[in-house]
BALOBA-1460 file (C-alpha; in Angstrom, 3 decimals):
// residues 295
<rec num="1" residu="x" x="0.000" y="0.000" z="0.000"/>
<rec num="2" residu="x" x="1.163" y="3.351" z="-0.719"/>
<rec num="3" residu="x" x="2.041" y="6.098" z="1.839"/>
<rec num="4" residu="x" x="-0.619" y="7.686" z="0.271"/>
<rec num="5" residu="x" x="-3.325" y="5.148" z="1.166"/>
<rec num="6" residu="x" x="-2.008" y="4.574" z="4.633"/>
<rec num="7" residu="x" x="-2.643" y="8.126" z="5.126"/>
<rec num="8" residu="x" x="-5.874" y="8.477" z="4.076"/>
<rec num="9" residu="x" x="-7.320" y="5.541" z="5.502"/>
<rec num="10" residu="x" x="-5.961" y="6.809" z="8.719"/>
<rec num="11" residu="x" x="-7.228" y="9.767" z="7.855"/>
<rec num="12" residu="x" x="-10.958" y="8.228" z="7.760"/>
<rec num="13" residu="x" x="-10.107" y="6.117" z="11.022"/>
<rec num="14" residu="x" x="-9.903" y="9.574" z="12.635"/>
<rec num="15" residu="x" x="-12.778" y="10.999" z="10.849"/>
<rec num="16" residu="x" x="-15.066" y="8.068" z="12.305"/>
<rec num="17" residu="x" x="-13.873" y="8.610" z="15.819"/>
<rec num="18" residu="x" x="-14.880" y="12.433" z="16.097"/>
<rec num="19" residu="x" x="-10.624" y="13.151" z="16.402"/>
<rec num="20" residu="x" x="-9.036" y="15.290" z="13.499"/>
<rec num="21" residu="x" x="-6.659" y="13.351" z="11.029"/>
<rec num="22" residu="x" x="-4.050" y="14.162" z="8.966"/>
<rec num="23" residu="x" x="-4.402" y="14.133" z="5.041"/>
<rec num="24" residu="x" x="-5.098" y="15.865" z="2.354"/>
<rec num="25" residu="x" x="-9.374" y="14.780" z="1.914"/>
<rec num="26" residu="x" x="-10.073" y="16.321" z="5.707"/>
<rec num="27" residu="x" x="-11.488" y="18.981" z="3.730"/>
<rec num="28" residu="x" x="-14.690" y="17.285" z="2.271"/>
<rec num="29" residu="x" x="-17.139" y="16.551" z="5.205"/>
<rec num="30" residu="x" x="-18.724" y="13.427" z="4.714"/>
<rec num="31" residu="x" x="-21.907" y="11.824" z="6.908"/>
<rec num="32" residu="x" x="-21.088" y="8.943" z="8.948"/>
<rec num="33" residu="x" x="-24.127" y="7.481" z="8.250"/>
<rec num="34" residu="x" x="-26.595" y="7.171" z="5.400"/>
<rec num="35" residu="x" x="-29.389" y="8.109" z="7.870"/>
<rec num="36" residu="x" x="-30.201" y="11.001" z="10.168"/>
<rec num="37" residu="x" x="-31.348" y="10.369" z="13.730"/>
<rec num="38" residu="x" x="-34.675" y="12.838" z="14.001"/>
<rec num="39" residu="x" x="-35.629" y="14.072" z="17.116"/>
<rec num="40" residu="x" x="-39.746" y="14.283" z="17.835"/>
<rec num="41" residu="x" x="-40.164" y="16.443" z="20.580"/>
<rec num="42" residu="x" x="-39.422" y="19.861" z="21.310"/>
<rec num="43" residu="x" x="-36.886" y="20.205" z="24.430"/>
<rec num="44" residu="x" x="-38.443" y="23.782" z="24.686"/>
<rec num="45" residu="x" x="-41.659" y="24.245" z="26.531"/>
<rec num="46" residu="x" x="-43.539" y="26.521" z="24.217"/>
<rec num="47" residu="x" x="-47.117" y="26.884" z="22.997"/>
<rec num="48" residu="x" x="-45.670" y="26.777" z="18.947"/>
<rec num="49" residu="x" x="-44.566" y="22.694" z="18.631"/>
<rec num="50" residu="x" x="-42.826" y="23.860" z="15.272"/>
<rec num="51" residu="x" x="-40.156" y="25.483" z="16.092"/>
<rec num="52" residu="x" x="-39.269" y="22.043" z="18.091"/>
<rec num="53" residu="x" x="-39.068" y="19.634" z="15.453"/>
<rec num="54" residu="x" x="-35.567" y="19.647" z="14.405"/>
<rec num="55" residu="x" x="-33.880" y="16.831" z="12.369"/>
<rec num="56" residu="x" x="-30.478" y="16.981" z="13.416"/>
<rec num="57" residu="x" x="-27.749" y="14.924" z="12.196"/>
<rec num="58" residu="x" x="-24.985" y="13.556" z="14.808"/>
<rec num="59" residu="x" x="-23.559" y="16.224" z="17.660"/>
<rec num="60" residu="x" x="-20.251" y="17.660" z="16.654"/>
<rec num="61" residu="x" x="-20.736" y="16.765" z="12.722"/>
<rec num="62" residu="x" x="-20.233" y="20.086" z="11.427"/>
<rec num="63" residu="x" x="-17.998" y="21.219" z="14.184"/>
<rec num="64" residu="x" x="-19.525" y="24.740" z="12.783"/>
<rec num="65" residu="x" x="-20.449" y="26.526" z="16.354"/>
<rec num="66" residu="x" x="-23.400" y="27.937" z="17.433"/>
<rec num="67" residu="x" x="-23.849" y="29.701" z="14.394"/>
<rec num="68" residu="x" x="-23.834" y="26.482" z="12.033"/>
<rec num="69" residu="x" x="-25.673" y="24.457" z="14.635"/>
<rec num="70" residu="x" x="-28.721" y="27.133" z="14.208"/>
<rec num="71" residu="x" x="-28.275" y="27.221" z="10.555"/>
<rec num="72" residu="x" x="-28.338" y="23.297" z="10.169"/>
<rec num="73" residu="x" x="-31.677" y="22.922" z="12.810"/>
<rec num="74" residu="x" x="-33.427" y="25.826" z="10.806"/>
<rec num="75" residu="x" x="-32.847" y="24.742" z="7.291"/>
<rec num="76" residu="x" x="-33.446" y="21.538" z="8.195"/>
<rec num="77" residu="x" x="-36.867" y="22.775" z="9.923"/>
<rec num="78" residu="x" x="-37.885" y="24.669" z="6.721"/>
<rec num="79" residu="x" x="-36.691" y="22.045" z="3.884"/>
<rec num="80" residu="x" x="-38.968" y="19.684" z="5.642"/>
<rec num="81" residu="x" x="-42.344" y="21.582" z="6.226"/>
<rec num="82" residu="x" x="-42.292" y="22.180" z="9.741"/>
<rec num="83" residu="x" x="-41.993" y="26.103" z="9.205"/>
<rec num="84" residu="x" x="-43.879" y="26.477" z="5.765"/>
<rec num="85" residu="x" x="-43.657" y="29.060" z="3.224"/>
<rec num="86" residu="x" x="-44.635" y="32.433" z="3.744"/>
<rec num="87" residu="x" x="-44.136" y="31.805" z="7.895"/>
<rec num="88" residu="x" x="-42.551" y="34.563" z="9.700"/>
<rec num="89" residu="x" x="-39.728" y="33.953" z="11.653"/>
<rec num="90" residu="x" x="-39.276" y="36.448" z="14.970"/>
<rec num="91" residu="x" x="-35.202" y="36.835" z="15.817"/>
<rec num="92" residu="x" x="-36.111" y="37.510" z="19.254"/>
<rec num="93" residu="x" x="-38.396" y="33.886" z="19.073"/>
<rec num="94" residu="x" x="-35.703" y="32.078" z="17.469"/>
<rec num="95" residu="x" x="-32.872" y="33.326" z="20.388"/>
<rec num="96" residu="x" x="-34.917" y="32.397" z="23.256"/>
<rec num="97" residu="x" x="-36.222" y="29.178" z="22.056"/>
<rec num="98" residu="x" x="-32.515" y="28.153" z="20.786"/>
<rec num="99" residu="x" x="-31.024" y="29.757" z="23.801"/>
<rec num="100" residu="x" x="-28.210" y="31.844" z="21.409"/>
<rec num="101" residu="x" x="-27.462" y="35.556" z="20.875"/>
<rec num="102" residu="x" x="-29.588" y="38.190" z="18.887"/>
<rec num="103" residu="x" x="-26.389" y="38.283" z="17.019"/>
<rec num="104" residu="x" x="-25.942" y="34.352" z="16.626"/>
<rec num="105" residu="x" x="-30.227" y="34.718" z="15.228"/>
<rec num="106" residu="x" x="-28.933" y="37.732" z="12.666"/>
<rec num="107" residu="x" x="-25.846" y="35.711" z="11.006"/>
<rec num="108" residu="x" x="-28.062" y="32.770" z="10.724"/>
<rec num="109" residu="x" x="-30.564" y="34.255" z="9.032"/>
<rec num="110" residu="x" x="-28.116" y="36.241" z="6.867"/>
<rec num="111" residu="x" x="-26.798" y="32.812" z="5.806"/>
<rec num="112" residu="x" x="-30.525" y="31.255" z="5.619"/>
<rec num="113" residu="x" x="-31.393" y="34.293" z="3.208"/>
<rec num="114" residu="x" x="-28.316" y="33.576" z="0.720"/>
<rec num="115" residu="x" x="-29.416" y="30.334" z="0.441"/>
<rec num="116" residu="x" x="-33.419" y="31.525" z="-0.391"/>
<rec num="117" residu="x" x="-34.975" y="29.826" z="1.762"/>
<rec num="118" residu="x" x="-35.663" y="33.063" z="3.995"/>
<rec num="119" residu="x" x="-36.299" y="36.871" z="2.853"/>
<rec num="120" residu="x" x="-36.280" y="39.957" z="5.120"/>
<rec num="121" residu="x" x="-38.033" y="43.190" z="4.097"/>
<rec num="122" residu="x" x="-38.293" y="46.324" z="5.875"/>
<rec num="123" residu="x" x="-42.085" y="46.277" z="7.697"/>
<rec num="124" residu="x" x="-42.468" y="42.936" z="6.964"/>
<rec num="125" residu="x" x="-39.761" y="40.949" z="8.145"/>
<rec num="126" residu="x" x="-38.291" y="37.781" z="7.947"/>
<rec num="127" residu="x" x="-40.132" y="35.183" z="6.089"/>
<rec num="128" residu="x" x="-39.687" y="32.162" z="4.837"/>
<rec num="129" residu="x" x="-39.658" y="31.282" z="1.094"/>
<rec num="130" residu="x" x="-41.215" y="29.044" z="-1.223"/>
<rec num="131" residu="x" x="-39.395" y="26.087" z="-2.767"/>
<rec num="132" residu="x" x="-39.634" y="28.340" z="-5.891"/>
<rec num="133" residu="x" x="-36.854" y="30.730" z="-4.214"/>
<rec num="134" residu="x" x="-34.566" y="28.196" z="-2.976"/>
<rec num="135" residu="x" x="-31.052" y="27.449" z="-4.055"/>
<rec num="136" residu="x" x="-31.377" y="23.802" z="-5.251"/>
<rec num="137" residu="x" x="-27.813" y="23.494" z="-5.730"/>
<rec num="138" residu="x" x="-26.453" y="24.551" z="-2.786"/>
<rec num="139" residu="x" x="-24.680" y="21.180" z="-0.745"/>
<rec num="140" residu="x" x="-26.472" y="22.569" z="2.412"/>
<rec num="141" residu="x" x="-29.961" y="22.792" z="0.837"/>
<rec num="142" residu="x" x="-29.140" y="18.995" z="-1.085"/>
<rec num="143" residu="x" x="-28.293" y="17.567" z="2.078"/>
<rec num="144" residu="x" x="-31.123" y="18.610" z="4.128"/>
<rec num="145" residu="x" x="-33.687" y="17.599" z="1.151"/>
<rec num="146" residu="x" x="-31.647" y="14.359" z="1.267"/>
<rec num="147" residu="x" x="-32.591" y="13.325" z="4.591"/>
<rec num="148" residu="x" x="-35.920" y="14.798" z="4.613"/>
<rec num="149" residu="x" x="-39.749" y="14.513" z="3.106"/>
<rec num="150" residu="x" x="-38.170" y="15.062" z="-0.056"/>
<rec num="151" residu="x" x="-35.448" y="12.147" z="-0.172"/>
<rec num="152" residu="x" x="-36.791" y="10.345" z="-2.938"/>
<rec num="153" residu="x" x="-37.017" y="13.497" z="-5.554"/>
<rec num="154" residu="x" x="-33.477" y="14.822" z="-3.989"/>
<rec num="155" residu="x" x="-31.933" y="11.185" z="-5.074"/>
<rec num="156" residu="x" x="-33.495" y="11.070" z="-8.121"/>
<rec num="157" residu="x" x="-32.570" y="14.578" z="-9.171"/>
<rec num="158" residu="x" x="-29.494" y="14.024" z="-7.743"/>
<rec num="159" residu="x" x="-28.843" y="10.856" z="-10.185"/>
<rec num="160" residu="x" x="-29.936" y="12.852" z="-13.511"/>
<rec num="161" residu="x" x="-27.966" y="15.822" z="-12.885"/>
<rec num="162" residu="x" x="-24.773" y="13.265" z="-12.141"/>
<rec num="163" residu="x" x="-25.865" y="11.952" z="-15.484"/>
<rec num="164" residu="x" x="-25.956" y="14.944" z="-16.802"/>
<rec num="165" residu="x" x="-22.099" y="16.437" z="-15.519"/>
<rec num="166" residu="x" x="-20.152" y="13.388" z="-15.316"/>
<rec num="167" residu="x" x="-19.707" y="11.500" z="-18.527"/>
<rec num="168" residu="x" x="-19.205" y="14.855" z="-20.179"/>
<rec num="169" residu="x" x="-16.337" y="16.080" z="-17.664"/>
<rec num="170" residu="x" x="-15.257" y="12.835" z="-18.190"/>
<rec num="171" residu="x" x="-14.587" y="13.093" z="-21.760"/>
<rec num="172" residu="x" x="-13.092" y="16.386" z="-21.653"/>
<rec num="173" residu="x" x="-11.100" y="15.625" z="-19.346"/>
<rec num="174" residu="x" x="-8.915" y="13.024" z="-21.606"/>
<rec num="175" residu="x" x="-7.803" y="16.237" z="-23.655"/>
<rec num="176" residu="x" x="-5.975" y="17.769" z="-19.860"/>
<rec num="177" residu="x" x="-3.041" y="14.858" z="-20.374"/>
<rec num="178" residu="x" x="-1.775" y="16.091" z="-16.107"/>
<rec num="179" residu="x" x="0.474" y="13.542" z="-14.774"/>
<rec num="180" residu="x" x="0.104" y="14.829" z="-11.666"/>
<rec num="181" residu="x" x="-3.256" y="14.604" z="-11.943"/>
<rec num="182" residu="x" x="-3.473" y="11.404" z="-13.362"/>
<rec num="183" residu="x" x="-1.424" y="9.899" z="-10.548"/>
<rec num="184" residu="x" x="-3.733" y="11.448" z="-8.133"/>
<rec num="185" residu="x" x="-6.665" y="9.684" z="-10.029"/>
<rec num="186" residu="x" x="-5.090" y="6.807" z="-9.443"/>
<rec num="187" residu="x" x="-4.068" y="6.890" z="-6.236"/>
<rec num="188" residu="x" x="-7.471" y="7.148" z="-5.515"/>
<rec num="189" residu="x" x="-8.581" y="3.930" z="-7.437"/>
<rec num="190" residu="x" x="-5.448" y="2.422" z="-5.091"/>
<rec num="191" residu="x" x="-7.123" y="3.670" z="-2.082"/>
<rec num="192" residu="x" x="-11.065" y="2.456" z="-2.848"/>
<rec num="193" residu="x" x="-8.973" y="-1.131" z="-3.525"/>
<rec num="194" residu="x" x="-7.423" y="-1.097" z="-0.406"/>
<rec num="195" residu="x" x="-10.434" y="-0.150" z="1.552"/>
<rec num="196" residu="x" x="-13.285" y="-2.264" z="0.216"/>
<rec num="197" residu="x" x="-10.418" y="-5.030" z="0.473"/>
<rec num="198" residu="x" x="-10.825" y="-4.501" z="4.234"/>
<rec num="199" residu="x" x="-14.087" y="-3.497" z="4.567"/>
<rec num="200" residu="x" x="-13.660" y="0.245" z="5.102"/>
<rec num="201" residu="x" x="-16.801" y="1.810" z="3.552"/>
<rec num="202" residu="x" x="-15.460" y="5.352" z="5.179"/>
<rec num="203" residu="x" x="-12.386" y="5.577" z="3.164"/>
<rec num="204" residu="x" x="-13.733" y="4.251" z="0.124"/>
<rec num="205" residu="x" x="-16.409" y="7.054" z="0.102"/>
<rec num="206" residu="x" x="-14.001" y="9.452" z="0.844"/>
<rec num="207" residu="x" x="-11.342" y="8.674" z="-1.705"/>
<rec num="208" residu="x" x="-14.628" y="7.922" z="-3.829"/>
<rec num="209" residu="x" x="-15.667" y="11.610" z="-3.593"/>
<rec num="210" residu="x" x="-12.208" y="13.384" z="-4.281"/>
<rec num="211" residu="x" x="-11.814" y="10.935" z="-7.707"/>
<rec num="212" residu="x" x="-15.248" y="12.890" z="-9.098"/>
<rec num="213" residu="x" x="-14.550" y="15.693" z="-7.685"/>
<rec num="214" residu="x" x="-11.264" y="16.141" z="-9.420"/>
<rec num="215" residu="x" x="-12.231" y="14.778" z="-12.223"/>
<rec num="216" residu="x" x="-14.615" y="17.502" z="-12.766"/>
<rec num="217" residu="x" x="-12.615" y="19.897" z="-11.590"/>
<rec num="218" residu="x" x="-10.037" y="19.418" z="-14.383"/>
<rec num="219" residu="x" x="-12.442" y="18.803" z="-17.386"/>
<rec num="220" residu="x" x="-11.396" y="22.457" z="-18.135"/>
<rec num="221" residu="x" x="-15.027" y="24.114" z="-18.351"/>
<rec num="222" residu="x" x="-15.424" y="26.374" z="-15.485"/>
<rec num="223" residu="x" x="-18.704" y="26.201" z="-15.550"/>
<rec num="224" residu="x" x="-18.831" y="22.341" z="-14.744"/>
<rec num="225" residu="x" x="-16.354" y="22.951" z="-12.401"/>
<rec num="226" residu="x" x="-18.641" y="25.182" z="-10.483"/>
<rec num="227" residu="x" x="-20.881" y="22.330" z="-10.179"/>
<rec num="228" residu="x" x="-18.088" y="19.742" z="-8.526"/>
<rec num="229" residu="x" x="-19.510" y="20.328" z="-4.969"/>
<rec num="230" residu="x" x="-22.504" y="18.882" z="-6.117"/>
<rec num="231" residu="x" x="-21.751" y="15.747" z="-7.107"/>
<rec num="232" residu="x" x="-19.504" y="15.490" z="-3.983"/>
<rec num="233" residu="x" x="-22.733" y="16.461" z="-2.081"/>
<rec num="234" residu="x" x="-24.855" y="13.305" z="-3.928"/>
<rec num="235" residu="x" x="-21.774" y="10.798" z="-3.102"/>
<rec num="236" residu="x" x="-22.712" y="12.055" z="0.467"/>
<rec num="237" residu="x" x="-26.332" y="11.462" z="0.360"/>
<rec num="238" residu="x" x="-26.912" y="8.896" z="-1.689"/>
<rec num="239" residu="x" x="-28.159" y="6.710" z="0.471"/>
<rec num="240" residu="x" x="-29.289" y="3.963" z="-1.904"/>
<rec num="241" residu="x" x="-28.246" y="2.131" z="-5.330"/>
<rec num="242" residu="x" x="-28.531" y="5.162" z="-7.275"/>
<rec num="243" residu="x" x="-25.540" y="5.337" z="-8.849"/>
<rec num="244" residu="x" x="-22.508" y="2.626" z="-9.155"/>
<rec num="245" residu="x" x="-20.243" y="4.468" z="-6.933"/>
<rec num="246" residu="x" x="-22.692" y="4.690" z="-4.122"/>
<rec num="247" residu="x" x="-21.443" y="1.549" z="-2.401"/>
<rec num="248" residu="x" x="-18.295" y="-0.450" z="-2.663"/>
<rec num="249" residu="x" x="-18.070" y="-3.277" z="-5.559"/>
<rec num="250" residu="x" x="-16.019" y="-4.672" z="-7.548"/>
<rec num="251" residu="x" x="-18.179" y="-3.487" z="-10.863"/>
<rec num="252" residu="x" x="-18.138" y="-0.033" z="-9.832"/>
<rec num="253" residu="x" x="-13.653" y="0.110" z="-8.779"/>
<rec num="254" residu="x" x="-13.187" y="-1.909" z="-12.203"/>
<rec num="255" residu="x" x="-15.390" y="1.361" z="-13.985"/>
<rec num="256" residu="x" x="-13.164" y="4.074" z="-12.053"/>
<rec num="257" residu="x" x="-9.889" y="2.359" z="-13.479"/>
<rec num="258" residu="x" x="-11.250" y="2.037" z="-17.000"/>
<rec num="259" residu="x" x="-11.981" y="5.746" z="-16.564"/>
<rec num="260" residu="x" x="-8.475" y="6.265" z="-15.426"/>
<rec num="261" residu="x" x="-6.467" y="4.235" z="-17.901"/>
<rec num="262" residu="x" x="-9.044" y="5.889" z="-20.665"/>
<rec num="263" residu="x" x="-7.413" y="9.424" z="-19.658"/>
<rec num="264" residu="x" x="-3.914" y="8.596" z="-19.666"/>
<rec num="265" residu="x" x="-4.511" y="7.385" z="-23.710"/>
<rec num="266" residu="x" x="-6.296" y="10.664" z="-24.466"/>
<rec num="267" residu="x" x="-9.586" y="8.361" z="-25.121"/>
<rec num="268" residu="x" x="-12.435" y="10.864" z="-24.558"/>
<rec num="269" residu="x" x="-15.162" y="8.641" z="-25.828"/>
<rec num="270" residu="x" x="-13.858" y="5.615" z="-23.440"/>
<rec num="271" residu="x" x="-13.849" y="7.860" z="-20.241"/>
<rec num="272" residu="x" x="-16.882" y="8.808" z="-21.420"/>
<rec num="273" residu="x" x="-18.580" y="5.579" z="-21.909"/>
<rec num="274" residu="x" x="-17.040" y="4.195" z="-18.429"/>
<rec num="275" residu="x" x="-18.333" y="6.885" z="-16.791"/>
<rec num="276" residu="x" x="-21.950" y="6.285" z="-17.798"/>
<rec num="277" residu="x" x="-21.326" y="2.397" z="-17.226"/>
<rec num="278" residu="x" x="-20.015" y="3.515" z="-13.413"/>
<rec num="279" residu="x" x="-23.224" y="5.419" z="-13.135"/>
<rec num="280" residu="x" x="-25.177" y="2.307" z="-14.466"/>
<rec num="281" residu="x" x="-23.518" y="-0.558" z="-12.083"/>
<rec num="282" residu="x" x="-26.873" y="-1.006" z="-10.105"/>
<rec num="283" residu="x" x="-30.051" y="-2.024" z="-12.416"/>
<rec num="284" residu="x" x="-32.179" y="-0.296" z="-9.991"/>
<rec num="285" residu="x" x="-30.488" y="2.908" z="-12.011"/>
<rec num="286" residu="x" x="-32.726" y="1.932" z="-15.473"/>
<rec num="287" residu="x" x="-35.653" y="3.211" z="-13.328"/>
<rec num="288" residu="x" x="-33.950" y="6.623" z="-13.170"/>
<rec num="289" residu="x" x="-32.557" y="7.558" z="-16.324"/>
<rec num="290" residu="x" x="-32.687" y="6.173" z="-20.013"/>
<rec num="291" residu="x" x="-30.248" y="3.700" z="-20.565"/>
<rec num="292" residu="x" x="-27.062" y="5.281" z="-23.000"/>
<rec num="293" residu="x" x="-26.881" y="5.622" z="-26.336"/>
<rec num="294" residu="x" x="-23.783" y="3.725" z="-27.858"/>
<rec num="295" residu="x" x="-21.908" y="7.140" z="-29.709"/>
């Protein structure tokens, strides 16, 4: 194993245990879990049940504060219905139920705002928005859709927009001939061996993530780049046999070294085509999307 893959998988170890790691992924987040704990009853005595019905995914996850800890239980309240569109949303309600700072309630709402999902106008104030408003692509908003009412459309969506990015980046990224990046591509494909070989589903989806992430990220298109936290966001949600790279197998490492040895030849159409056959390693996937057309 390389000193790269003993890093990483270390790396994960740490992850899993709540301590930081060294290596280079600590930088994605990834869930520990495909499923969110949801907790039913308010732990605030107060006449509006609501504003107690918070999904909240594992304590210390986000490591974000206060600040993040409000933003993640109020998105999470208003991607899932429990504060519905047009419902206004009182700072000084939110601080005492939440037990945080009028300025902790302002920056959260700031954030909440930027993401549409809440507007503030003078003599009205802060409201929440309909799904209309929202920003669909933002990881945050995915996430909490993801593990919500909404998980089916989310993963579905999810899967056709993956369809959509990756066998295209894919292609044009055979015409960026990076060694560096090349080795890093397969380093990665080295590291999902290594872990599925011992059964360690953490490092796989982490070195899982940074192959499509990169890949994207040097297709040369800005634009798709733009769009690489997404499909890092989807390998986090997934959740299900969506896609081929959703769980470890040997169908779906086989399809990210095809893709690799594809790009070191210059072979746009064969990154291209293993791509799409990555995205199509489970047959629950025909149900999603049309089956590819041979070029």
């Amino acid at each position: 194993m390389t000193t790269l893959a003993q890093t990483m998988m270390t790396a994960a170890r740490s992850a899993d245990s709540g301590l930081a790691g060294p290596g280079e992924l600590d930088r994605y987040p990834f869930a520990e879990s495909p499923a969110v704990e949801r907790v039913g009853d308010p732990v605030w005595e107060t006449p509006d049940p609501e504003l107690g019905r918070v999904g909240r995914r594992a304590a210390g996850s986000r490591g974000r504060g206060l600040h993040g800890q409000l933003v993640q239980q109020l998105g999470q309240m208003i991607v899932s219905g429990d504060l519905g569109a047009d419902r206004p949303l009182v700072p000084e309600e939110i601080g005492q139920r939440f037990e945080v700072s009028r300025t902790v309630v302002r920056e959260s709402l700031r954030v909440l705002e930027a993401k549409g999902l809440v507007s503030a106008r003078p003599n009205v104030g802060t409201r929440v928005r309909p799904v209309s408003d929202w920003n669909l692509l933002d990881p945050d908003i995915i996430e909490w859709r993801a593990f919500g009412p909404q998980r089916d459309d989310q993963r579905r969506e999810l899967s056709e927009l993956r369809w959509t990015i990756e066998p295209l980046a894919a292609r044009l990224a055979a015409g960026h001939g990076r060694e560096d990046v090349q080795q890093r591509l397969g380093d990665m494909v080295e590291i999902m061996g290594h872990a599925m070989a011992q059964g360690d589903a953490l490092t796989f989806a982490r070195a899982d993530a940074e192959f499509h992430t990169l890949l994207i990220q040097v297709a040369g298109n800005r634009m798709l780049e733009h769009l690489s936290g997404i499909v890092s966001a989807a390998l986090q949600v997934s959740g299900g046999p969506i896609a081929g790279c959703d769980r470890p197998t040997e169908a779906s490492l086989t399809h990210h070294a095809r893709i690799v040895d594809a790009l070191a030849e210059g072979d746009g159409a064969g990154a291209e085509v293993a791509m799409r056959q990555l995205l199509t390693t489970h047959p629950e996937v025909e149900r999603v999307v049309p089956a590819p057309r041979e070029h």
